[in-house]
FIBA-358308 format. One line per 4 residues: number of its first residue (from 1); their letters; for each residue z negated, x, y negated of N, C-alpha, C, O, CB. Coordinates in Angstrom, 3 decimals. Glycine has a CB too. Layout:
BEGIN
NUM = A = Z/X/Y/Z/X/Y/Z/X/Y/Z/X/Y/Z/X/Y  ...
This chain:
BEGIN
1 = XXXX = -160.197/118.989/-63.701/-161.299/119.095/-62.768/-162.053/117.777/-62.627/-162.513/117.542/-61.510/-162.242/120.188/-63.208  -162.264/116.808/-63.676/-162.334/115.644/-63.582/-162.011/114.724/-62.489/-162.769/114.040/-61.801/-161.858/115.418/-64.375  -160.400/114.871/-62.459/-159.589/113.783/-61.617/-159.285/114.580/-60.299/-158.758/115.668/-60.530/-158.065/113.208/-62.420  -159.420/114.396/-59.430/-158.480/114.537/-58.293/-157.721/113.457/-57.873/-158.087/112.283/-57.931/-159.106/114.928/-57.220
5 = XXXX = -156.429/113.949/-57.356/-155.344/112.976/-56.889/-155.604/113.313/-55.611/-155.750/114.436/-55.129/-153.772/113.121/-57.380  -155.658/112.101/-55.024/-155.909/112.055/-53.034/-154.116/111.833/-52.638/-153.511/112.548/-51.840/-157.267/110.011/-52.198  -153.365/110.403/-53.599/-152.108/110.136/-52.788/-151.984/108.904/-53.506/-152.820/108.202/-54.075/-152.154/110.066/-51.056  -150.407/108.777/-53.306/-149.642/107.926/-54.409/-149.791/106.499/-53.514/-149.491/106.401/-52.324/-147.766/108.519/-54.810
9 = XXXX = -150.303/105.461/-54.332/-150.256/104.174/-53.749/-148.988/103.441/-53.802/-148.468/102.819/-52.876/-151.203/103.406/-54.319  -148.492/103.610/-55.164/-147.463/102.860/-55.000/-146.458/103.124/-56.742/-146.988/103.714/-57.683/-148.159/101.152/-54.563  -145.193/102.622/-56.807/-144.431/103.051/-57.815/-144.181/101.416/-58.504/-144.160/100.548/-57.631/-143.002/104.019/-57.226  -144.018/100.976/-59.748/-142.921/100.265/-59.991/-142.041/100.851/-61.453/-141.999/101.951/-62.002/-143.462/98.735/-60.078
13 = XXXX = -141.391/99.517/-61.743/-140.646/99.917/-62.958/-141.177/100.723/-64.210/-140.329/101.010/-65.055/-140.214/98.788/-63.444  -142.701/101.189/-64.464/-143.095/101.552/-65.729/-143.732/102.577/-65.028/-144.242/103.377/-65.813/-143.879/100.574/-66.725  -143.924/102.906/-63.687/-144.474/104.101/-63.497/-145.497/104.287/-61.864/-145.459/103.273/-61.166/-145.350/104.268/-64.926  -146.142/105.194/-61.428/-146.776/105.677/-60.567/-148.304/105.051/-60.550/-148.991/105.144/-61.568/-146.628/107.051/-60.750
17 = XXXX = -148.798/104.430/-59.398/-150.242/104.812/-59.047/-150.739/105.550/-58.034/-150.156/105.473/-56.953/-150.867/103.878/-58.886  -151.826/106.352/-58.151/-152.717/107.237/-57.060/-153.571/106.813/-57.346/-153.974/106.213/-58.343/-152.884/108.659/-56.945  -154.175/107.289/-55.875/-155.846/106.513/-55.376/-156.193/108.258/-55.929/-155.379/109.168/-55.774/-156.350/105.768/-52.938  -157.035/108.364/-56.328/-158.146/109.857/-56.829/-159.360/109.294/-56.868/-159.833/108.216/-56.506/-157.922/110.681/-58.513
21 = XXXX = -160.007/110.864/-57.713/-161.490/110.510/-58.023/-161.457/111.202/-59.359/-160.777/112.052/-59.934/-162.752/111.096/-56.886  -162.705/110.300/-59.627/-162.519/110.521/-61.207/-164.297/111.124/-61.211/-165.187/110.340/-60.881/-162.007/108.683/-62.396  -164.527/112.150/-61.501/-165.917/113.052/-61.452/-167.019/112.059/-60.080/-168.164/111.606/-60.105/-166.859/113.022/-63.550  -165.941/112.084/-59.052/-166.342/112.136/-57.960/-166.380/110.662/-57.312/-166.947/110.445/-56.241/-167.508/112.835/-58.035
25 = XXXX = -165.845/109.853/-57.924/-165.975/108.280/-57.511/-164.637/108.060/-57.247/-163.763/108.646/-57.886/-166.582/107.163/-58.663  -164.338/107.088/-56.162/-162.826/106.694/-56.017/-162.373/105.498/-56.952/-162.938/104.405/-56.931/-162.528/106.253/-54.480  -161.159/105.846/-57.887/-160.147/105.619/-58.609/-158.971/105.070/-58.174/-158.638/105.171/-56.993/-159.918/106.538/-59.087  -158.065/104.300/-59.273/-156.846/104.122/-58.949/-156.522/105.045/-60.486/-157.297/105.063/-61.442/-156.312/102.369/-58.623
29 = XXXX = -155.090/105.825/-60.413/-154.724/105.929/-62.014/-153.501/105.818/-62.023/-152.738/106.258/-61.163/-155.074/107.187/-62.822  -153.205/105.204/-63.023/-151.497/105.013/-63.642/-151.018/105.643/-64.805/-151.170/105.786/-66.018/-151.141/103.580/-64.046  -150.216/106.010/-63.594/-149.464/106.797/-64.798/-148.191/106.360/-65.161/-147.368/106.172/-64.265/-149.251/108.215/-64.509  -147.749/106.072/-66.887/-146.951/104.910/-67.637/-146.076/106.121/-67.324/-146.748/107.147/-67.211/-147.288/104.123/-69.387
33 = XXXX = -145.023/106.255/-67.186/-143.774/106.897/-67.100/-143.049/107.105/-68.332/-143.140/106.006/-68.878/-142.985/106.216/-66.265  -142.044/108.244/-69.483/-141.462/107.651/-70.235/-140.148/107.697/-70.256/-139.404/107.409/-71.193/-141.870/107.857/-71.121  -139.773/108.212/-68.788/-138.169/108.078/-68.139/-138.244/107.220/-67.706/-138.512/107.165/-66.506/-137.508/108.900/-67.196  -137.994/105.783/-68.668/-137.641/104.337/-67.831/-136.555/103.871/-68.690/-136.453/104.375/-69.809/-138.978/103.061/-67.709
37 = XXXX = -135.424/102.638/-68.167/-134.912/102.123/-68.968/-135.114/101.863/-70.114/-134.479/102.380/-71.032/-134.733/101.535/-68.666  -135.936/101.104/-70.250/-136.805/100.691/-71.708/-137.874/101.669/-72.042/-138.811/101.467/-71.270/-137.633/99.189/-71.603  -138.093/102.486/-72.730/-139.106/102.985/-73.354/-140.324/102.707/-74.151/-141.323/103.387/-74.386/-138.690/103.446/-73.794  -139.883/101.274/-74.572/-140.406/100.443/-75.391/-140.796/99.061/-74.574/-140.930/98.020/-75.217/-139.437/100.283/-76.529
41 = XXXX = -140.948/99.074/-73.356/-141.247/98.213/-72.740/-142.188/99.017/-71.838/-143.305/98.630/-71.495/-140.167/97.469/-72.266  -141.658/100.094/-71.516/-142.760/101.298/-71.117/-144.202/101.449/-72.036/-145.283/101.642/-71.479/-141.925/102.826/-71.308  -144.069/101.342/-73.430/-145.301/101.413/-74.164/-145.854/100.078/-74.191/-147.072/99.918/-74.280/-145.130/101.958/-75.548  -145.222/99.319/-74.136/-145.631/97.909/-74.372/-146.642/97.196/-72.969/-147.584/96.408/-73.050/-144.066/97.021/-74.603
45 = XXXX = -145.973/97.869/-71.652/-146.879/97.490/-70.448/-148.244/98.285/-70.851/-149.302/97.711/-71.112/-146.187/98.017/-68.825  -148.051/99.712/-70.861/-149.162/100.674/-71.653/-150.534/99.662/-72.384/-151.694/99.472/-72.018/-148.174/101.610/-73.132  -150.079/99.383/-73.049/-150.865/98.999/-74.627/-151.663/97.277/-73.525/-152.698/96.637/-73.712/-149.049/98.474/-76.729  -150.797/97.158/-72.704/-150.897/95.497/-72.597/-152.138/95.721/-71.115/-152.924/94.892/-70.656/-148.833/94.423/-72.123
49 = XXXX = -151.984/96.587/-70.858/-152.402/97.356/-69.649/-154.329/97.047/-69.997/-155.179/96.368/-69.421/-151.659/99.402/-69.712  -154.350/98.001/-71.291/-155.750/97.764/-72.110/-155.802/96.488/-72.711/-156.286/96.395/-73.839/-155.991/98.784/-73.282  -155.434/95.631/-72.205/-156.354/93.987/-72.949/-157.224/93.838/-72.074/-157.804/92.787/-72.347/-155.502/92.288/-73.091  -157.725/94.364/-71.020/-158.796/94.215/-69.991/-159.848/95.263/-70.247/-160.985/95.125/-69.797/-158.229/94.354/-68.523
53 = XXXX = -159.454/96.403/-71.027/-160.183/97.266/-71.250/-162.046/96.986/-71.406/-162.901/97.730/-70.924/-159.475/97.732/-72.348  -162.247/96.004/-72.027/-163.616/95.846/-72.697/-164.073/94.924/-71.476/-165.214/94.479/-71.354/-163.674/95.103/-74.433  -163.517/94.807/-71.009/-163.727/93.122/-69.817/-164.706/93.483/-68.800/-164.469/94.583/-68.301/-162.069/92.526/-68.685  -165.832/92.830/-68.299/-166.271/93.340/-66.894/-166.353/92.017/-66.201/-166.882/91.009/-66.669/-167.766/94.235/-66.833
57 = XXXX = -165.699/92.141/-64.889/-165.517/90.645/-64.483/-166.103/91.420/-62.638/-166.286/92.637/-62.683/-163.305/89.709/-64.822  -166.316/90.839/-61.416/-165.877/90.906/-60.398/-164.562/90.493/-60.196/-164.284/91.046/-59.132/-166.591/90.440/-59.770  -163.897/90.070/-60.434/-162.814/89.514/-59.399/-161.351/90.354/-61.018/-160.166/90.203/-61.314/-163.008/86.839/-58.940  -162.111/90.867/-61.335/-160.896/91.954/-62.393/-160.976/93.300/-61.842/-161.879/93.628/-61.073/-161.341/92.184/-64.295
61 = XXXX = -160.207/93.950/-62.156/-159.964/95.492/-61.991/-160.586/96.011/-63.372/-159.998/95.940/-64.451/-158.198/95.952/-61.783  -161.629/96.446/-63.211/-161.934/97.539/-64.444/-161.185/98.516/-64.666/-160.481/99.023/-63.792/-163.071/98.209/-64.374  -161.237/98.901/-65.839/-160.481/100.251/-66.596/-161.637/100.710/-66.959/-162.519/100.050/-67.508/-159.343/100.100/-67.942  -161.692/102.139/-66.596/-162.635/103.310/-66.416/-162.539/103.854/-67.821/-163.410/103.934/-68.687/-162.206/104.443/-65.188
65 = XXXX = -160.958/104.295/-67.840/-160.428/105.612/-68.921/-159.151/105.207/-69.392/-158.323/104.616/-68.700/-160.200/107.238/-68.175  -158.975/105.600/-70.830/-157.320/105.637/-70.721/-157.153/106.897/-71.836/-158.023/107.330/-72.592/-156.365/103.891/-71.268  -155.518/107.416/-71.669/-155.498/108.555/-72.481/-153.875/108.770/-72.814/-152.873/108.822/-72.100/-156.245/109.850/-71.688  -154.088/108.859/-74.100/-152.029/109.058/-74.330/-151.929/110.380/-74.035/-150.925/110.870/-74.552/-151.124/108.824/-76.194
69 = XXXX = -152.582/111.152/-73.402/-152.461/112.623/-73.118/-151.829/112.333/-71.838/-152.042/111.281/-71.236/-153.880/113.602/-73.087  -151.087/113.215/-71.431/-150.108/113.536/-70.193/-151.023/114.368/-69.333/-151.155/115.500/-69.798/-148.618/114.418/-70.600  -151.583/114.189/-68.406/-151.977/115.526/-67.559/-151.118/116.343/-67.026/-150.033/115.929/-66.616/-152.677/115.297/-66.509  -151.515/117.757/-66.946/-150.143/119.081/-66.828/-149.381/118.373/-65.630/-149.974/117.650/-64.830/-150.747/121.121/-66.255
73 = XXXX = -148.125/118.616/-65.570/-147.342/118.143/-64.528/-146.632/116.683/-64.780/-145.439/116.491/-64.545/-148.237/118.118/-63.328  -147.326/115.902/-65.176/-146.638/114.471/-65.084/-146.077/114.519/-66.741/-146.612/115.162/-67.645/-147.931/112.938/-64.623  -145.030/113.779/-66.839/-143.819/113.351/-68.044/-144.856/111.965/-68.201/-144.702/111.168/-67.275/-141.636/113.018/-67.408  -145.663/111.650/-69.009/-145.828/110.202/-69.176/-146.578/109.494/-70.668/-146.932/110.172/-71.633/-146.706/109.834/-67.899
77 = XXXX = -146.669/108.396/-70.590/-146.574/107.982/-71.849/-148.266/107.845/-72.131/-148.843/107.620/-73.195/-145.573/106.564/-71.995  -148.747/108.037/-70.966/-150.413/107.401/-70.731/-150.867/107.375/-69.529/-150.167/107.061/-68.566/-150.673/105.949/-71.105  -152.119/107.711/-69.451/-152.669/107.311/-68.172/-153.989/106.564/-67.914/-154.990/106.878/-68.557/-152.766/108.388/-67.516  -154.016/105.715/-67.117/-155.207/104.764/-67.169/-155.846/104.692/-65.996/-155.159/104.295/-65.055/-154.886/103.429/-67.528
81 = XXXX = -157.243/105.029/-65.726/-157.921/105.317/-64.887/-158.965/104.189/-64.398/-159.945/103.950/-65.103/-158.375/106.407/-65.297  -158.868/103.873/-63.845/-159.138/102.227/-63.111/-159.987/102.155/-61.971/-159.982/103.078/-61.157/-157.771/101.514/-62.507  -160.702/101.176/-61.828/-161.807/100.994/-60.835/-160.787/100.922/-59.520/-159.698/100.375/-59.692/-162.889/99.492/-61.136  -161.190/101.582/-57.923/-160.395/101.292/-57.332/-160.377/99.811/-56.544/-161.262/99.298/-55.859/-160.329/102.286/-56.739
85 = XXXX = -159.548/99.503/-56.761/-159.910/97.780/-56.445/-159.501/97.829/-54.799/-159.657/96.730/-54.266/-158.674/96.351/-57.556  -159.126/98.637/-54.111/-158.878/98.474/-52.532/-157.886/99.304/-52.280/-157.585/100.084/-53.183/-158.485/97.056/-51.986  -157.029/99.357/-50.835/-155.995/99.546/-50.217/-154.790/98.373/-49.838/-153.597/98.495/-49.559/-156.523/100.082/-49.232  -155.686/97.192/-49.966/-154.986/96.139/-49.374/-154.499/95.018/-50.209/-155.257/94.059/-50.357/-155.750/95.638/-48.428
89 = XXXX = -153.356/95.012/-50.764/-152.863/93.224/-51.676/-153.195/91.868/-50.906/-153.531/91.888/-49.722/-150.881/92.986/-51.874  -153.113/91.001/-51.447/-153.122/89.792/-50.641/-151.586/89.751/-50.456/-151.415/88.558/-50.203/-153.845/88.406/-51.366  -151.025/90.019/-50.444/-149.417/89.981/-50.668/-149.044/90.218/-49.398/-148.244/89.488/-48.811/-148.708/91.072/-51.713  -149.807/91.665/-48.663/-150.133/92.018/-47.401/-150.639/91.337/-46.592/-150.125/91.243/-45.478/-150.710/92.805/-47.355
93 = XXXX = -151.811/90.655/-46.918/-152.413/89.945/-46.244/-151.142/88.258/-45.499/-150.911/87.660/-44.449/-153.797/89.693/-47.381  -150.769/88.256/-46.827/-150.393/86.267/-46.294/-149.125/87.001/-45.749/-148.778/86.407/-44.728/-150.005/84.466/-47.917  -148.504/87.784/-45.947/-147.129/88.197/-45.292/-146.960/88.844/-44.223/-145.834/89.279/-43.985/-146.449/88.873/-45.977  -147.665/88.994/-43.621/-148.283/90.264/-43.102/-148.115/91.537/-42.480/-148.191/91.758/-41.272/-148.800/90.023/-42.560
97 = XXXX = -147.871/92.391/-43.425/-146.791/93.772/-43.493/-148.300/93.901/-42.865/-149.346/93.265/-42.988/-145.872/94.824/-45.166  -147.706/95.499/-41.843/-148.927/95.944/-40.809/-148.878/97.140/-41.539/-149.445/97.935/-40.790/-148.737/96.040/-38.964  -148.560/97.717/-42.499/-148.779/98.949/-43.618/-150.231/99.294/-43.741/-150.494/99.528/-44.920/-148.256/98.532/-45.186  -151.064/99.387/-43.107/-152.582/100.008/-43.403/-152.802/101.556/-44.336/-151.813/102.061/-44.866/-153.253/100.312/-41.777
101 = XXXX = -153.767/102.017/-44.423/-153.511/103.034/-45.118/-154.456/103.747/-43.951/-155.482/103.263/-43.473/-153.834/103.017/-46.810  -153.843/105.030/-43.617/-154.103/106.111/-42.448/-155.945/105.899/-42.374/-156.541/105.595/-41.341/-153.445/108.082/-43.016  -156.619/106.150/-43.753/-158.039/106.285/-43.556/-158.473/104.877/-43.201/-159.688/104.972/-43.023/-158.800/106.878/-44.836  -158.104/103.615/-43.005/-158.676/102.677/-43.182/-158.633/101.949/-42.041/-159.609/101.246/-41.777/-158.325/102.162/-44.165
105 = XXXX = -157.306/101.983/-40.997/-157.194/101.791/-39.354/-156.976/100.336/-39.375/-157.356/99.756/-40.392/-158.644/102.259/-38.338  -156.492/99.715/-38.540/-156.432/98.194/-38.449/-157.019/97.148/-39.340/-156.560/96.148/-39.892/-156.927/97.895/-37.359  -158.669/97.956/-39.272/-159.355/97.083/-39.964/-159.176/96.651/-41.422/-159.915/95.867/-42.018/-160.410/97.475/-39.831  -157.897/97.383/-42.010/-157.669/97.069/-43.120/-157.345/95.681/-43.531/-157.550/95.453/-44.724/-156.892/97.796/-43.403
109 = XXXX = -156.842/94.605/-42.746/-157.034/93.279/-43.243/-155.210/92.642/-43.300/-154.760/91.496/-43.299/-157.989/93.405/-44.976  -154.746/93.586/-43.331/-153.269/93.372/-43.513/-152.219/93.151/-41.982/-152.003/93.989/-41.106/-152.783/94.797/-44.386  -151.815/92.016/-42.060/-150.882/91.532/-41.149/-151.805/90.370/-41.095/-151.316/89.306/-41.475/-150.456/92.404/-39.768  -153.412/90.355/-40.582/-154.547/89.876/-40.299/-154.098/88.169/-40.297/-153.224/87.945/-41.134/-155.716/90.451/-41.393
113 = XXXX = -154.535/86.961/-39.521/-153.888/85.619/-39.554/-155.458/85.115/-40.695/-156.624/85.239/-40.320/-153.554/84.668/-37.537  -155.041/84.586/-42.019/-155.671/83.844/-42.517/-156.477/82.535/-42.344/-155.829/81.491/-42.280/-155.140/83.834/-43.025  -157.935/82.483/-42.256/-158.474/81.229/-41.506/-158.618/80.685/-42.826/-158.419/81.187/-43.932/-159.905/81.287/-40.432  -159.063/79.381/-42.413/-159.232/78.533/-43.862/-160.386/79.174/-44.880/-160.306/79.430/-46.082/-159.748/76.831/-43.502
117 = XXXX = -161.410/79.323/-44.010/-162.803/80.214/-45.101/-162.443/81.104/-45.805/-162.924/81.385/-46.902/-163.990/81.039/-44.430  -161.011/81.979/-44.916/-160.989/83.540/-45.743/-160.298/82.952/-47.198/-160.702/83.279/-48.314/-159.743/85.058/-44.791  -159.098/81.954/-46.915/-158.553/81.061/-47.829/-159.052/80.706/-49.042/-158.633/80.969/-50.170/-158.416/80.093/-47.320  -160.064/80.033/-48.657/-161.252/79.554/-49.832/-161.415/80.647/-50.919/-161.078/80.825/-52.089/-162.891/79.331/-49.109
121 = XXXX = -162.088/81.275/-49.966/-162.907/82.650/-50.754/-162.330/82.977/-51.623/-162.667/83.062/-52.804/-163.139/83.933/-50.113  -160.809/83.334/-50.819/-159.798/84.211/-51.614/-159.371/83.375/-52.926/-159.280/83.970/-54.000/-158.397/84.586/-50.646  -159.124/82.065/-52.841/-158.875/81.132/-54.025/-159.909/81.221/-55.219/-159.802/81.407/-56.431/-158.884/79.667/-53.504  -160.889/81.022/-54.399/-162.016/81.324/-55.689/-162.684/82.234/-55.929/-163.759/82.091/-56.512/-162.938/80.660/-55.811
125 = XXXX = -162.254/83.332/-55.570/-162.109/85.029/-56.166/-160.755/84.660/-57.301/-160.997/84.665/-58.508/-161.508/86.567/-54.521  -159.800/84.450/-56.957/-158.969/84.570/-58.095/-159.117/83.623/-58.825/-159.134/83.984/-60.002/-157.737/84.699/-57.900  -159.267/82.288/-58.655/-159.429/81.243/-59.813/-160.770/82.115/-60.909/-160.626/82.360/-62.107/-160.052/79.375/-58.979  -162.075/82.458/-60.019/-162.706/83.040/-61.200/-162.748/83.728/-61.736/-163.547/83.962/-62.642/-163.334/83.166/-61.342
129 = XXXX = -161.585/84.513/-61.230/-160.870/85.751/-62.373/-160.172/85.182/-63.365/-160.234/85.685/-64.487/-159.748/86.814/-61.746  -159.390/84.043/-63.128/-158.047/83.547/-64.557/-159.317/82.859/-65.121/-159.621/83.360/-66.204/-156.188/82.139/-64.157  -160.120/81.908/-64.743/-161.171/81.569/-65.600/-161.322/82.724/-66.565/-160.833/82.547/-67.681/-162.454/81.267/-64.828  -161.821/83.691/-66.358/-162.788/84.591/-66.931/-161.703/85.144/-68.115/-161.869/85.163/-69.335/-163.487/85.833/-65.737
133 = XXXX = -160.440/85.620/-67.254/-159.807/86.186/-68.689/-158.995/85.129/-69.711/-158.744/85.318/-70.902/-158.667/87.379/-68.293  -158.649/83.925/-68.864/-158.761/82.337/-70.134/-159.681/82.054/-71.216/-159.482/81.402/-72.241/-159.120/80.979/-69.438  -161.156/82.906/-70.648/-162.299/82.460/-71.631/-162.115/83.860/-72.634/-163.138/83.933/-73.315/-164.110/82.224/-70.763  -161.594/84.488/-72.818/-161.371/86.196/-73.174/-160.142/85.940/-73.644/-159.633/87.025/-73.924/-161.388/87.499/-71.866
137 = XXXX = -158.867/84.408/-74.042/-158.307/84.415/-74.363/-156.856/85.800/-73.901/-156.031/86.385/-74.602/-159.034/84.093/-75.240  -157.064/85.822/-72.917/-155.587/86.790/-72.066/-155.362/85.881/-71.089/-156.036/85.202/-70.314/-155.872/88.562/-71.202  -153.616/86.160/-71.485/-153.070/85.421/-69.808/-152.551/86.688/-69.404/-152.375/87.548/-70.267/-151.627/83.938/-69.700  -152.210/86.981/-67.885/-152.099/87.752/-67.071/-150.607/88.146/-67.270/-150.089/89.177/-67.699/-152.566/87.256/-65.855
141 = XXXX = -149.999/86.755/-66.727/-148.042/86.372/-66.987/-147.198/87.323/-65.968/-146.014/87.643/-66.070/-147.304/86.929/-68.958  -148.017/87.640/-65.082/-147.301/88.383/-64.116/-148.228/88.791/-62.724/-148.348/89.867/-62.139/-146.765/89.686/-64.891  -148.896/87.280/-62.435/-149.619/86.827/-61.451/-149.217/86.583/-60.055/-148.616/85.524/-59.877/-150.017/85.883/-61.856  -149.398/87.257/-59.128/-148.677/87.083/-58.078/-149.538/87.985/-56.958/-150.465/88.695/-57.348/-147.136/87.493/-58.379
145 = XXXX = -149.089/87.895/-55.216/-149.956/88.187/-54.379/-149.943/89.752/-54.525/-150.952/90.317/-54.102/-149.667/87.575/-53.032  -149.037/90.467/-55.014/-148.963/91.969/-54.839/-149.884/92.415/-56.154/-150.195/93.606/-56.182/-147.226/92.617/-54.854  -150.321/91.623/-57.179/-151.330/92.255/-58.070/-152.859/91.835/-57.911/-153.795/92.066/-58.676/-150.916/91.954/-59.473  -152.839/90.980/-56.393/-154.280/90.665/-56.328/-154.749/92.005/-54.779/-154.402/91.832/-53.611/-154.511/88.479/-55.917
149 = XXXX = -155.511/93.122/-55.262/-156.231/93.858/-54.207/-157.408/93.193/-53.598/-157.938/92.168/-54.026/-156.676/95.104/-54.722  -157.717/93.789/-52.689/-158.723/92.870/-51.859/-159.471/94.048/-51.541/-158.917/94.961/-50.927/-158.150/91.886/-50.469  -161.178/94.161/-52.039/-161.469/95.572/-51.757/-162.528/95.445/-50.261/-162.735/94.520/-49.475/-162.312/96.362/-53.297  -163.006/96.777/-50.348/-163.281/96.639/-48.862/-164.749/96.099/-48.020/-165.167/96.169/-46.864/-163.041/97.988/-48.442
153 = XXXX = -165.395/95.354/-49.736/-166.015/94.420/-49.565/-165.532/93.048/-49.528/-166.291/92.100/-49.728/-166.744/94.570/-50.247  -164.257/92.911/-49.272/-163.840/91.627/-49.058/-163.399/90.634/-50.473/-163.324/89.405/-50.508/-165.024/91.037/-48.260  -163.213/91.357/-51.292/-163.335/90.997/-52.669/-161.711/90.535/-53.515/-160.951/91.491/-53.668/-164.089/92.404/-53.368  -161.374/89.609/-53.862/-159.884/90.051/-54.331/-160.265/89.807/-55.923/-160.985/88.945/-56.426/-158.355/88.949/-53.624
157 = XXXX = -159.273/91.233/-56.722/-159.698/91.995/-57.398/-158.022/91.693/-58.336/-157.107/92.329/-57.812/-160.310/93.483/-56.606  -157.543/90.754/-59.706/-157.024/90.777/-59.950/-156.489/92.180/-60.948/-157.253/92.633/-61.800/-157.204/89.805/-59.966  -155.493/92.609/-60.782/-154.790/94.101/-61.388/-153.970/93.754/-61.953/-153.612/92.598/-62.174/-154.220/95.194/-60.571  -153.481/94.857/-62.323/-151.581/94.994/-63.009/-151.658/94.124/-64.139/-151.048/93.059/-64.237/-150.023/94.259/-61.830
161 = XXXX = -152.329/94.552/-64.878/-152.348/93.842/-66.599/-150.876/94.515/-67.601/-150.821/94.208/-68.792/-154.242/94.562/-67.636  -150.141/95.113/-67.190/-148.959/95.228/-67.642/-147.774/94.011/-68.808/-147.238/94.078/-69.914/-148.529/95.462/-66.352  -147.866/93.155/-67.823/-147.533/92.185/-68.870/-148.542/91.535/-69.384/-148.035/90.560/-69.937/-146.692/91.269/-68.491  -149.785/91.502/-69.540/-150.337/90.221/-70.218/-150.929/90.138/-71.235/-151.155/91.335/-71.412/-151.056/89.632/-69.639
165 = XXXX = -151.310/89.710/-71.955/-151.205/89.285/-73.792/-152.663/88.770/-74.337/-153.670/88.528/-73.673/-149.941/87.729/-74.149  -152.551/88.718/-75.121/-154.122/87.783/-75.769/-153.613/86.935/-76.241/-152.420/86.987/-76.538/-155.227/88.335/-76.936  -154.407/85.836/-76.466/-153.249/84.589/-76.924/-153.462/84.566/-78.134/-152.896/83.570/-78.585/-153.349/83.020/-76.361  -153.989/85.139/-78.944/-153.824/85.316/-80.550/-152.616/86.080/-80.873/-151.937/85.797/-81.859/-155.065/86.104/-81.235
169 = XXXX = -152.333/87.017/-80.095/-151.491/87.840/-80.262/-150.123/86.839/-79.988/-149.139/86.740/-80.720/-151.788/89.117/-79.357  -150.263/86.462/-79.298/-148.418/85.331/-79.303/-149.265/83.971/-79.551/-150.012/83.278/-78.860/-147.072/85.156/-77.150  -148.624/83.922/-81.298/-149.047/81.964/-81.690/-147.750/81.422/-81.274/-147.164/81.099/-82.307/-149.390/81.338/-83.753  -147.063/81.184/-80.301/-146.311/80.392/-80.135/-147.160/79.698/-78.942/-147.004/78.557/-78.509/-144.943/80.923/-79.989
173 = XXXX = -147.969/80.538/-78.578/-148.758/80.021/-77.073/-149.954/78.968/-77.506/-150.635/78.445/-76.624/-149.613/81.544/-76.107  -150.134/78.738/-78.615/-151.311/78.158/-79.428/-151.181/76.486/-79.821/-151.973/75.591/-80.117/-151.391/79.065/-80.868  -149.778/76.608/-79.652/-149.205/74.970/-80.075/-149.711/74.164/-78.234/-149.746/74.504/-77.051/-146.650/74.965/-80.560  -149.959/73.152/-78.968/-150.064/72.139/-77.450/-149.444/72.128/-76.357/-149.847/72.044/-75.197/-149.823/70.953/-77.546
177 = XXXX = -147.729/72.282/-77.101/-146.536/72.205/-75.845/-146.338/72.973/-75.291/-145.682/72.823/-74.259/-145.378/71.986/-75.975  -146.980/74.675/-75.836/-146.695/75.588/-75.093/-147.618/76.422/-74.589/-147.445/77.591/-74.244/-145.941/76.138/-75.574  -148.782/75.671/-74.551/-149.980/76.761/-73.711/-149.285/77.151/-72.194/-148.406/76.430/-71.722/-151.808/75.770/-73.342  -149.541/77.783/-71.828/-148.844/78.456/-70.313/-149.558/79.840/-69.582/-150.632/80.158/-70.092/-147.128/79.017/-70.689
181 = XX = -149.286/80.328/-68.936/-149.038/81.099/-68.447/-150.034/81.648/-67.536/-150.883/80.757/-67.552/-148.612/81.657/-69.189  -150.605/82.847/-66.497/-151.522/82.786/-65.437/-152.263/83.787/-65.969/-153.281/84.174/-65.394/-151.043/82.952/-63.987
């Protein structure tokens, strides 16, 4: 009674997201799957999912909730209940798939021709997101236009913490030669 599911945003390799509401506010939630190739790469996106957990950034996706409980119906390893960061990727935006989402009409931003200002913005919405989780010691490592949402304040909203790490957690990343990653 908590959650309602409105409709599935989108699938990848570790599992399902829907846009819902979570005691009445709009949500994204993921649900970790544990019919995947790897099972153990399935828990591992899971677990890696929450290094943002404690974080409050603008230009991050908050995590609301998370729960190794399965809700009735879904097979899964976890589910994580997430600020909804938009309808629209930048991924959409610079490429420009005309995919809108039914409630949102043209004005959703996608196909849309990029001017230099929107450019800017958008750069330093995400630069002050990798700032923020660089200073929080996490790299992302799986940075790209389809995990940056853009919400419908105009906001791009880095997501999909699946792969990314704390850098205490991998000391190989700690040596000089091999700091890296986004």
């Amino acid at each position: 009674e908590k959650v309602r599911l409105q409709r599935r945003l989108g699938a990848g390799g570790f599992g399902c997201v829907y846009k819902a509401t979570y005691h009445g506010v709009p949500v994204a939630i993921k649900q970790v799957s544990k019919r995947t190739k790897n099972r153990l790469a399935s828990r591992r996106s899971f677990w890696a999912e929450l290094n943002v957990a404690r974080l409050r950034h603008a230009n991050i996706v908050r995590v609301v909730a998370a729960s190794t409980r399965a809700p009735a119906g879904f097979d899964s390893l976890g589910t994580i209940v997430m600020e909804f960061g938009g309808d629209v990727t930048l991924h959409q935006v610079i490429y420009g798939a005309t995919g809108c989402p039914e409630d949102h009409g043209p004005a959703c931003g996608a196909g849309a021709q990029l001017g230099l200002e929107t450019c800017l913005k958008y750069s330093l919405d995400v630069v002050s997101g990798l700032l923020f989780l660089h200073s929080q010691n996490i790299v992302h490592l799986d940075l790209k236009p389809a995990n940056i949402l853009i919400s419908e304040q105009d906001v791009c909203k880095i997501g999909d913490f699946g792969c990314s790490a704390r850098l205490e957690d991998v000391p190989c990343l700690r040596t000089p030669h091999h700091l890296g990653g986004t």
